[in-house]
C-alpha positions, 0 to 999 in steps of 0.5 A: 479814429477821433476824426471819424468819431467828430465827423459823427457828432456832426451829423446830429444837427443835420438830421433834426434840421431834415426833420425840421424843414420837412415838418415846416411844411406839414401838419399831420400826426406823424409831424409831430412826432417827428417833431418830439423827436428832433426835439429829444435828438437835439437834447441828446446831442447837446448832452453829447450822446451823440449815437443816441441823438442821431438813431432817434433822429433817424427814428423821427425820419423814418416816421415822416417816411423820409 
């Protein structure tokens, strides 16, 4: 159980990352949105709401249409 709750944690970084290399190459009004949300997203993950980070990171997917 603490395995898949580090497992977890884990994939914060990896979703901003996404959003990150996505918006690199784009420069429309849902860029950067998604880019305040990978911002946020990793906040929350350096505080270590980690469930919180990974929902607003997969919110600022959603509005790249990823």
């Amino acid at each position: 159980m603490l395995f898949a709750g580090q497992a977890m944690a884990f994939q914060c970084p990896k979703l901003v990352k996404k959003i990150e290399d996505e918006i690199a190459i784009r420069f429309d009004p849902a860029s950067q949105d998604a880019k305040e949300k990978a911002a946020l997203a990793a906040d929350l993950h350096a505080k270590g709401n980690h469930a919180e980070a990974e929902k607003v990171a997969k919110d600022g997917l959603k509005i790249l249409g990823m």
